[in-house]
TORZA-744948 format. One line per field, with one value per residue: x, y, z of N, C-alpha, C in turn; residue number from 1. Coordinates in steps of 0.2 Angstrom, whole numbers. Layout:
<pts>
n_u = c(X; ...)
n_v = c(Y; ...)
n_w = c(Z; ...)
ca_u = c(X; ...)
ca_v = c(Y; ...)
ca_w = c(Z; ...)
c_u = c(X; ...)
c_v = c(Y; ...)
c_w = c(Z; ...)
num = c(NUM; ...)
</pts>
This chain:
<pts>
n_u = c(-137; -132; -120; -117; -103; -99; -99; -94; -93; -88; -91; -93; -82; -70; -55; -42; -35; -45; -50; -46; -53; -53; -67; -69; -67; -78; -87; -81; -76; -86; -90; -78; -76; -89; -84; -74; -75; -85; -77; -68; -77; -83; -71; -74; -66; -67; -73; -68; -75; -65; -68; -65; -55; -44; -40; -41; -29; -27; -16; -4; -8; -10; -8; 7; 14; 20; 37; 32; 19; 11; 4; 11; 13; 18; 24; 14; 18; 23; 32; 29; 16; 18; 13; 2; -9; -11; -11; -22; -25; -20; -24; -27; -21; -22; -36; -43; -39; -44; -58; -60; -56; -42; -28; -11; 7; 15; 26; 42; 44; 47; 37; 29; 16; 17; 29; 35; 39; 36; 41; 40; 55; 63; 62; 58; 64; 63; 75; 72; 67; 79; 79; 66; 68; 79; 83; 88; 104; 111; 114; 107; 94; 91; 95; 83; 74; 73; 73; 57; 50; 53; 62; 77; 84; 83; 81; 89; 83; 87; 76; 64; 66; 55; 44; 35; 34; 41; 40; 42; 34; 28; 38; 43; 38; 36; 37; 41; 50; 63; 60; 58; 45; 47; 49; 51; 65; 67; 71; 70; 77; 89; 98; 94; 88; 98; 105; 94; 94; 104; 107; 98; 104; 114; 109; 105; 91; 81; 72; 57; 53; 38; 27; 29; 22; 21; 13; 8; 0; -4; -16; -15; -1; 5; 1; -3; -4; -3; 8; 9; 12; 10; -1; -15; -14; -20; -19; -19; -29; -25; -26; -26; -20; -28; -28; -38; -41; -26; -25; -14; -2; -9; -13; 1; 6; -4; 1; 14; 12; 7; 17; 26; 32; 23; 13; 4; -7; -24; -28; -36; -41; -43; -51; -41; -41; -47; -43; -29; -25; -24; -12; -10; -14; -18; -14; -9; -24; -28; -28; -23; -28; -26; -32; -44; -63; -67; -78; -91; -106; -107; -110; -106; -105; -108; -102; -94; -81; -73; -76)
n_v = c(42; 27; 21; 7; -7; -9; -25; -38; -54; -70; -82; -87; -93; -90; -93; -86; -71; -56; -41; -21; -7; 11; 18; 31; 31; 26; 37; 48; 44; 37; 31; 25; 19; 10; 1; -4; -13; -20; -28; -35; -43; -51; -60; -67; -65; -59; -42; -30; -15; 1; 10; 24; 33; 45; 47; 42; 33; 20; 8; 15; 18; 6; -9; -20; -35; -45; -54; -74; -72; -61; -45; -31; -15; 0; 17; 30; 43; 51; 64; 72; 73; 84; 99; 113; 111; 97; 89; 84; 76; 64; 47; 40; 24; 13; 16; 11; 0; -8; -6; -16; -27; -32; -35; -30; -29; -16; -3; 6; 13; 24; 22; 22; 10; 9; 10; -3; -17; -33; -50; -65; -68; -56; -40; -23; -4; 13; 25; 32; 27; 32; 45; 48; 43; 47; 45; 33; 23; 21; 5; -1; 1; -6; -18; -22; -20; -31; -41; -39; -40; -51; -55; -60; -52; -35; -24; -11; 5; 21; 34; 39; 52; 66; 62; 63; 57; 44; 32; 14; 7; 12; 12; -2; -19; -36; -49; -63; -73; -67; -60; -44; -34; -16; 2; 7; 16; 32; 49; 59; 57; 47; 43; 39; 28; 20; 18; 11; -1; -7; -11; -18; -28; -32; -37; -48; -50; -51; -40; -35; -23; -10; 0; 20; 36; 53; 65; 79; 91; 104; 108; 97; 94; 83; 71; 53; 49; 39; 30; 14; 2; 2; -6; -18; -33; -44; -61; -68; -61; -49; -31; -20; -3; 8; 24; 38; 42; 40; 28; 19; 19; 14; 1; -2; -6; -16; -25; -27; -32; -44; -52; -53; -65; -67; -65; -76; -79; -74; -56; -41; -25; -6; 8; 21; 34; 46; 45; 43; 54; 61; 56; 44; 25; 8; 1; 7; 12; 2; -12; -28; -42; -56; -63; -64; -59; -47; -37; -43; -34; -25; -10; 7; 21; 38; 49; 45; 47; 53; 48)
n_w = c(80; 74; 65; 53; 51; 35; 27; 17; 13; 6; 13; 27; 33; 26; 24; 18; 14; 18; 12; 17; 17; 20; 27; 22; 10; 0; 3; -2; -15; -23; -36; -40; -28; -31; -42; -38; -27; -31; -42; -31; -26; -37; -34; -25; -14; 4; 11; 23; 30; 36; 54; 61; 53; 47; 34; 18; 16; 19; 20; 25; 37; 47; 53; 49; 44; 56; 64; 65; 60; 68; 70; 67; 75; 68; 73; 67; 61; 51; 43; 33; 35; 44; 48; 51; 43; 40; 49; 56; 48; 52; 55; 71; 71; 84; 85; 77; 73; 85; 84; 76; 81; 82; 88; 90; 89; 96; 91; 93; 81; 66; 54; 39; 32; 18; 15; 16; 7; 7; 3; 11; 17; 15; 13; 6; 9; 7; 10; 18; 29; 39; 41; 46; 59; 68; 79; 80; 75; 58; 59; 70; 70; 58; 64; 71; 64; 57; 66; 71; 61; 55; 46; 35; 27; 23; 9; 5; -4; -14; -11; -23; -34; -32; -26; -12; -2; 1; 0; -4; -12; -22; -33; -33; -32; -26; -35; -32; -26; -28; -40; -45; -48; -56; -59; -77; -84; -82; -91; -83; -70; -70; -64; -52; -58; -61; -50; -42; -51; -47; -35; -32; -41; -33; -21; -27; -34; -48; -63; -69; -79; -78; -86; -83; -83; -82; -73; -77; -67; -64; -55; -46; -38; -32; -39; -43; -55; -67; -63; -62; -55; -43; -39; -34; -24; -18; -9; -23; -31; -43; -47; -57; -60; -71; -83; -87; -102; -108; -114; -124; -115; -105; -110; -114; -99; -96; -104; -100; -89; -92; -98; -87; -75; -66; -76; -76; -73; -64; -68; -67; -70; -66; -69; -60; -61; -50; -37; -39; -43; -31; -25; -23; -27; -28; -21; -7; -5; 2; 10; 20; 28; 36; 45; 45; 45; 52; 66; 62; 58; 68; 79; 77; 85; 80; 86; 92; 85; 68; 53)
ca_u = c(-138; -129; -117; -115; -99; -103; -95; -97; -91; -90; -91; -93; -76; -65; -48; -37; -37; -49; -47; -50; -53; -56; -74; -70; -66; -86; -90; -77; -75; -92; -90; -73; -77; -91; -80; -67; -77; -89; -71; -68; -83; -81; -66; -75; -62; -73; -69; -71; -71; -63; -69; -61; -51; -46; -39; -41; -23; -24; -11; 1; -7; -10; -1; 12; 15; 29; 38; 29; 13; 9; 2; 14; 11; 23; 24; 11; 19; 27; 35; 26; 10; 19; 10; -5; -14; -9; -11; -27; -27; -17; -25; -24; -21; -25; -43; -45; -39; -48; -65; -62; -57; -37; -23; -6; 11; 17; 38; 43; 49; 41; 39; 22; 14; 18; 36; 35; 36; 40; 38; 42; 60; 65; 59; 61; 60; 68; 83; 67; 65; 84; 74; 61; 72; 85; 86; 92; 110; 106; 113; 102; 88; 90; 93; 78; 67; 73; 68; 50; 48; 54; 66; 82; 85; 82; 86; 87; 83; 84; 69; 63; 66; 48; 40; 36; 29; 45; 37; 45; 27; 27; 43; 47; 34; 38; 33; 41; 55; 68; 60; 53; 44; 48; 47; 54; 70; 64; 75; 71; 82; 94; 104; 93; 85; 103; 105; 90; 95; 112; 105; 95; 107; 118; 104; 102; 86; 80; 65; 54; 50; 32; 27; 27; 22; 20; 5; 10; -5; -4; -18; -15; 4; 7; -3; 2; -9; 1; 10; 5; 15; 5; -7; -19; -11; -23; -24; -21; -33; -22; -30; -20; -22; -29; -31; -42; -36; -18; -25; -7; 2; -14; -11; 8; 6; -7; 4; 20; 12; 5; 25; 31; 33; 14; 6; -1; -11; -30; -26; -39; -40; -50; -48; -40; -37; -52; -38; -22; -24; -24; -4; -9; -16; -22; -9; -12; -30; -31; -25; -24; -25; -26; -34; -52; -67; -69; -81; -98; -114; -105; -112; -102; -107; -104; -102; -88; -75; -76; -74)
ca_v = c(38; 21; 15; -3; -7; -12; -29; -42; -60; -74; -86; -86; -94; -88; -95; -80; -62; -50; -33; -17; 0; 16; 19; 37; 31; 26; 42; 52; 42; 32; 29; 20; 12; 2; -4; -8; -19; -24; -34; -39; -46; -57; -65; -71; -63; -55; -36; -24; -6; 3; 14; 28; 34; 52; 48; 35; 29; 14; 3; 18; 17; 3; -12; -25; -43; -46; -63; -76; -69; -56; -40; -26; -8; 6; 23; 33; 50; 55; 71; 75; 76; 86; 103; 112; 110; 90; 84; 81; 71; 56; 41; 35; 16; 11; 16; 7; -10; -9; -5; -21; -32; -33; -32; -28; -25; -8; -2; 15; 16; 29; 20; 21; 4; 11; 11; -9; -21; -38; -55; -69; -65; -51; -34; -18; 0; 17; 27; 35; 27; 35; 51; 48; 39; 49; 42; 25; 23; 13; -3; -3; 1; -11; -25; -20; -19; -37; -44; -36; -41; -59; -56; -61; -47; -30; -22; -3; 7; 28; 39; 41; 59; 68; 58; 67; 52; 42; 23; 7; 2; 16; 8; -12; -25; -42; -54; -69; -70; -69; -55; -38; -27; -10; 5; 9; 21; 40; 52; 65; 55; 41; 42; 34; 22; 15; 14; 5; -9; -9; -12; -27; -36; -33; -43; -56; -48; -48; -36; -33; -16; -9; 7; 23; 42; 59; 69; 85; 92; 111; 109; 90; 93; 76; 65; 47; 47; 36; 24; 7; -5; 3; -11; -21; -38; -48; -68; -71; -55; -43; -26; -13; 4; 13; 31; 40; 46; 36; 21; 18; 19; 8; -5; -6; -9; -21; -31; -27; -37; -50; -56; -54; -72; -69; -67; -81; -77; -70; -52; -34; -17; -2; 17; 24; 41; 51; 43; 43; 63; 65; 57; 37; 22; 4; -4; 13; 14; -6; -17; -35; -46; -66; -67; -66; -54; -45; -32; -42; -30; -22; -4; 13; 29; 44; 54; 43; 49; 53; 38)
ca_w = c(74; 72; 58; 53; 46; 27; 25; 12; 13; 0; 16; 35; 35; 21; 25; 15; 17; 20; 10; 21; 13; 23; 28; 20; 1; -3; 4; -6; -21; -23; -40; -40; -23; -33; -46; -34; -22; -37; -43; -26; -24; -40; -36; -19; -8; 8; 11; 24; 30; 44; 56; 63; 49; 44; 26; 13; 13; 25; 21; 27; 45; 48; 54; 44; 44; 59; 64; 67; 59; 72; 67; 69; 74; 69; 73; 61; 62; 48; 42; 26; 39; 51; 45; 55; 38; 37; 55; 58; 46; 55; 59; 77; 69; 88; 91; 72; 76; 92; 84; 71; 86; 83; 90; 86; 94; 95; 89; 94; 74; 63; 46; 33; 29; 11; 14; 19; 4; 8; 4; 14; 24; 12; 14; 3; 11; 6; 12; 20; 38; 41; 42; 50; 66; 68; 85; 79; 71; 55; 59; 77; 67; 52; 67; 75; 59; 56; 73; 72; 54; 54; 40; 35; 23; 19; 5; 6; -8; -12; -10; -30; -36; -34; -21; -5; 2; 2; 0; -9; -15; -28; -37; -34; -30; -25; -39; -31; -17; -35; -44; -42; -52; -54; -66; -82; -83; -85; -91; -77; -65; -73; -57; -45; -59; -62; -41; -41; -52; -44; -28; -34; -42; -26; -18; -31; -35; -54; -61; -72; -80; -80; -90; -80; -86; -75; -74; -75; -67; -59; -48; -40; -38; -30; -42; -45; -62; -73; -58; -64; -49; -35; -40; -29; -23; -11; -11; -29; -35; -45; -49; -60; -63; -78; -81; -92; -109; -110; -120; -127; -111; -100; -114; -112; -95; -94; -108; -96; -83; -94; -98; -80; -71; -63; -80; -83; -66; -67; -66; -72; -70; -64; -69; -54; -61; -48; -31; -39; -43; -24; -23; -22; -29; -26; -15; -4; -2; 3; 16; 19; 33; 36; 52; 42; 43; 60; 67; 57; 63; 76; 79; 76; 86; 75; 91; 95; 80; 63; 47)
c_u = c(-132; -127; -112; -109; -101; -98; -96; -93; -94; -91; -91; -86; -69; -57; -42; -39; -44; -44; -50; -49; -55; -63; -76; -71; -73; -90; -87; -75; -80; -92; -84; -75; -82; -89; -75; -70; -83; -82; -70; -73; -84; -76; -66; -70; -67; -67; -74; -69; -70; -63; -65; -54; -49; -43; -42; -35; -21; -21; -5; 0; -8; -7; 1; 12; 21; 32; 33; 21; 9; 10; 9; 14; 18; 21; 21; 13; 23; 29; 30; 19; 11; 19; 3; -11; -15; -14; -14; -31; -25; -23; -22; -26; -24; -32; -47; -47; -44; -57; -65; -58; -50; -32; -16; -1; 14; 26; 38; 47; 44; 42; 30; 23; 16; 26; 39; 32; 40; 38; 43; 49; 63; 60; 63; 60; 66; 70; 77; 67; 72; 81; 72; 63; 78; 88; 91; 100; 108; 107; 108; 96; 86; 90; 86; 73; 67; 72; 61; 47; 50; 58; 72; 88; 83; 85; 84; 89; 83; 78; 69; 63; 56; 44; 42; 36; 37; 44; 41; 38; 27; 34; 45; 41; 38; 33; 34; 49; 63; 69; 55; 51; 46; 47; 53; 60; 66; 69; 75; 75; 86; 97; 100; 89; 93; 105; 101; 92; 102; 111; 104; 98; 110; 115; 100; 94; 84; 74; 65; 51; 41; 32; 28; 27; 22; 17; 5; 5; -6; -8; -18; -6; 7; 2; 2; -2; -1; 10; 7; 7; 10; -2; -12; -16; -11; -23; -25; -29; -26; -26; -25; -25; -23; -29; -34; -40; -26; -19; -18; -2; -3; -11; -3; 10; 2; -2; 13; 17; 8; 12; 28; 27; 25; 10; 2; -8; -16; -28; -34; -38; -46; -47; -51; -40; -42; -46; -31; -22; -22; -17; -5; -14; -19; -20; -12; -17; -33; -26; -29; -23; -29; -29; -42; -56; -69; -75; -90; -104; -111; -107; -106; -106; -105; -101; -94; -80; -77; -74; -75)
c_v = c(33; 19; 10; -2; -11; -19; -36; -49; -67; -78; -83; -88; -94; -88; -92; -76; -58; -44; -28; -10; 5; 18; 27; 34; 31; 33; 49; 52; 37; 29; 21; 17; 6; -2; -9; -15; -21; -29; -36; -45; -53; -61; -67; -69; -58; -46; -34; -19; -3; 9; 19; 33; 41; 54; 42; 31; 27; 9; 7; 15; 13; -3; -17; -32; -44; -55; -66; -76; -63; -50; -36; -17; -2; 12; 29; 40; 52; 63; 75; 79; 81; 93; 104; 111; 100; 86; 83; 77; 64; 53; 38; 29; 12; 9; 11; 1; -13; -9; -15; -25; -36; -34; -32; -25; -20; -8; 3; 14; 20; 26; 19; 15; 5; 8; 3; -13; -27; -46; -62; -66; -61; -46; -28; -12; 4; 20; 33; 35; 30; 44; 54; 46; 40; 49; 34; 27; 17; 6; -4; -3; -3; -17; -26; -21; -28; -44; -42; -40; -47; -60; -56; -54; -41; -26; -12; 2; 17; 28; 40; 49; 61; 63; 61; 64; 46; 34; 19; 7; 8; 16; 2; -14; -30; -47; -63; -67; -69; -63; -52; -35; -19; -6; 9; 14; 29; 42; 58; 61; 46; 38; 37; 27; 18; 12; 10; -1; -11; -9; -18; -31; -36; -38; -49; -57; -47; -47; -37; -26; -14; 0; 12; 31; 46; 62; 75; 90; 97; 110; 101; 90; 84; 71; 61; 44; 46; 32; 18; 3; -3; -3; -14; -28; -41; -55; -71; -65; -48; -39; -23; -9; 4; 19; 35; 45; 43; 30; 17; 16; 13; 2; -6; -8; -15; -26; -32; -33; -45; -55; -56; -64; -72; -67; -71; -81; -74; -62; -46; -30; -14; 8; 20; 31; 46; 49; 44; 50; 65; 59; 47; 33; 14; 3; 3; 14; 8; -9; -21; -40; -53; -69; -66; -59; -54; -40; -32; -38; -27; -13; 0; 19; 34; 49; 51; 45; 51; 46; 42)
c_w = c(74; 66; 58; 49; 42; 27; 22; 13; 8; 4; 24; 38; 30; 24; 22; 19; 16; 18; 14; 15; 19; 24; 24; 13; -1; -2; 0; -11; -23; -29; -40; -35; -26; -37; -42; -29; -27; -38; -38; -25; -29; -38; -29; -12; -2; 9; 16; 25; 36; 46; 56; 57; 48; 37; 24; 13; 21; 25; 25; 36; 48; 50; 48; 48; 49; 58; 65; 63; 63; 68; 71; 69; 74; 69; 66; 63; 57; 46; 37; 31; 41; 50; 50; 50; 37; 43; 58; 56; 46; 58; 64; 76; 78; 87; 84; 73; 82; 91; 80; 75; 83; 86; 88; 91; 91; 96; 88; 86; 70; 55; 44; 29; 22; 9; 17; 14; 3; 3; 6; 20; 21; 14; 9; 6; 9; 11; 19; 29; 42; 44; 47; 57; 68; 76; 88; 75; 65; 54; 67; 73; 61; 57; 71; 71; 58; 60; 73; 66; 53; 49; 40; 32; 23; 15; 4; 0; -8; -11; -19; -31; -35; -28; -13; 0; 4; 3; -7; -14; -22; -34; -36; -27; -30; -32; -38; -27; -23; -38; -40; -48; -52; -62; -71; -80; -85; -85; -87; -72; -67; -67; -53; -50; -60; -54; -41; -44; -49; -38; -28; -35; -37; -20; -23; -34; -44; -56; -70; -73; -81; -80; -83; -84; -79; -78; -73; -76; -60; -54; -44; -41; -37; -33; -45; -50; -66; -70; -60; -58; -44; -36; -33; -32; -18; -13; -16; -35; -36; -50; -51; -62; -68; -78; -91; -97; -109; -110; -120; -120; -105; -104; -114; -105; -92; -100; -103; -90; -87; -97; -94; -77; -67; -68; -82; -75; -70; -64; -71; -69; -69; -67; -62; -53; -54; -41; -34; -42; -36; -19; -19; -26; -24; -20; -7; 0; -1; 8; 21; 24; 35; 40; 50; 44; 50; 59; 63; 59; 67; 74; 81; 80; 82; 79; 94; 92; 75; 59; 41)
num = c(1; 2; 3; 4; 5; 6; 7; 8; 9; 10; 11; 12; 13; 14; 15; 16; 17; 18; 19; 20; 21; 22; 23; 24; 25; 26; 27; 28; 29; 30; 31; 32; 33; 34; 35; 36; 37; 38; 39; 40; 41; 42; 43; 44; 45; 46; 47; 48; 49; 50; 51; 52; 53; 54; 55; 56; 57; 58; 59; 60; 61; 62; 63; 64; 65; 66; 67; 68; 69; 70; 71; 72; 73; 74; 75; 76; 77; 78; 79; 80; 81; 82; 83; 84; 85; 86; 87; 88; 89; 90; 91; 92; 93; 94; 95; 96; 97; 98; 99; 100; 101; 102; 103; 104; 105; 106; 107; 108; 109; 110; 111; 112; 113; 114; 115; 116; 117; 118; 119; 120; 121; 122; 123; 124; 125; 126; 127; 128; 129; 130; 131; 132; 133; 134; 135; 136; 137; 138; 139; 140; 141; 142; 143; 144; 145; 146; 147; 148; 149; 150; 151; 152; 153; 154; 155; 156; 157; 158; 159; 160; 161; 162; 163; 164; 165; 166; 167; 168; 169; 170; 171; 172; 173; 174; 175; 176; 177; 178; 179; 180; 181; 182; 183; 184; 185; 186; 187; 188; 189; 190; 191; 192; 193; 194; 195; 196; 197; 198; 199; 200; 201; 202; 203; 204; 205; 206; 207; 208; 209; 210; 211; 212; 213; 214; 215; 216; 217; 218; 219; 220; 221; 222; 223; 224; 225; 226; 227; 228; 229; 230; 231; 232; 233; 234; 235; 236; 237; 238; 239; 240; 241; 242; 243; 244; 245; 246; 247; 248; 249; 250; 251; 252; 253; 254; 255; 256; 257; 258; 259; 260; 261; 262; 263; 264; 265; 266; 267; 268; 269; 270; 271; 272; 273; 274; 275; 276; 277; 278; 279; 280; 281; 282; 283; 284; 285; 286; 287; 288; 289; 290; 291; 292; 293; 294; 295; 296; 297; 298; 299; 300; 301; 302; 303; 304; 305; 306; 307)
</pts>
């Protein structure tokens, strides 16, 4: 049996991005998948879905933005996976690119597209890729990331208390090459929200706070129910999270971002809560690339892998 990749386009030459979603999410979240690509669909941006996949969270394995504009591939192998219960479910980011007619060059460094939030020649990542490379010394490895990644900057932030995952994108967005987003002070760990703004201003960085809660929720240990910043951030479409039953706290972040320096921007919202119970959100289960809409009709064997 033959499957089409599903893929919608507001034009045959759409000169933005292209949003991709894993070809698993519609089939493991089909409700949210149609609101989410029902908004996309409004706001004319084309979207498509990628084979080969063996999770939903394909901005981790997938490549980054390098110099020049060239796609860049990093080593998808993190730690958190590296379990006989986990490890099957790494995506070979190759055989992806390869079906949707990419290419990308490859960087013996092991860092998760999550833990990669730039814009322009700034870069943010946590204290994370030290870790993960404990092959590199961190100044070889910071010149190295700077060279690949075309930036002039990085600015290196802790690991958030409670995050197993060890990504930037789940505390400071770029809202402009000036200012970032990030979340509120919590009083379960003061220590790293004061490091973090003391990081920023050390880099000339000034932020905006947006709400965040904890979902203290015995059977989804790693849920990011009630993370607002992990947002959706393609092309001028911003999508924010919701989550279902905190009214009160949904409305102080959609009003948080309607005062940040991008609200006067068109921005809405979707209730995330059925994917961020399972330790992610927008930014997460999306990923964005400039070079337009590949792989239109192309036929998938099922016999070839799974999606």
């Amino acid at each position: 049996m033959a499957i089409i990749m599903l893929i919608k386009t507001a034009s045959d030459s759409f000169p933005g991005k292209t949003v991709y979603f894993s070809a698993l999410l519609p089939d493991r979240f089909p409700a949210f998948f149609k609101c989410l690509t029902d908004i996309v669909n409004t706001s004319g941006i084309p979207w498509g879905l990628l084979p080969y996949t063996r999770d939903i969270w394909c901005r981790d394995y997938m490549p980054v933005r390098g110099a020049s504009q060239e796609l860049v591939q990093f080593q998808y192998a993190p730690s958190y996976l590296n379990t006989l219960q986990w490890r099957q479910t790494i995506t070979d980011p190759s055989k992806v690119c390869e079906a949707i007619g990419i290419m990308a060059d490859s960087v013996d460094v092991v860092i998760d597209g999550g833990n990669v939030v730039r814009f322009k020649r700034k870069a943010i990542m946590t204290e994370r890729i030290y870790r993960e490379n404990p092959g590199y010394s961190k100044e070889v490895l910071l010149d190295k990331l700077k060279d690949v990644l075309g930036v002039d900057e990085i600015v290196m932030i802790p690991v958030e208390p409670g995050d197993p995952y060890g990504h930037a994108d789940g505390c400071v967005r770029f809202l402009n090459e000036n200012t970032v987003m990030i979340n509120e002070p919590q009083k379960s760990h003061p220590k790293f929200d004061r490091a973090l703004r003391k990081i920023l201003e050390k880099h000339r960085l000034g932020f905006h706070e947006m709400p965040i809660f904890i979902d203290h929720d015995s059977k989804h240990k790693d849920s990011a129910v009630g993370n607002y910043i992990n947002y959706l951030d393609a092309d001028g479409l911003v999508v924010l999270p919701c989550y279902e039953g905190y009214a009160h706290q949904n409305e102080r972040a959609l009003q948080a971002w309607a005062s940040c320096p991008r609200g006067t921007e068109p921005f809405t919202w979707i209730e995330a809560t059925p994917i961020a119970k399972h330790g992610g959100v927008l930014n997460c289960v999306s990923w964005d690339y400039n070079g337009g809409v590949y792989g239109i009709g192309k036929l998938f064997n099922e016999a070839k892998g799974s999606y």
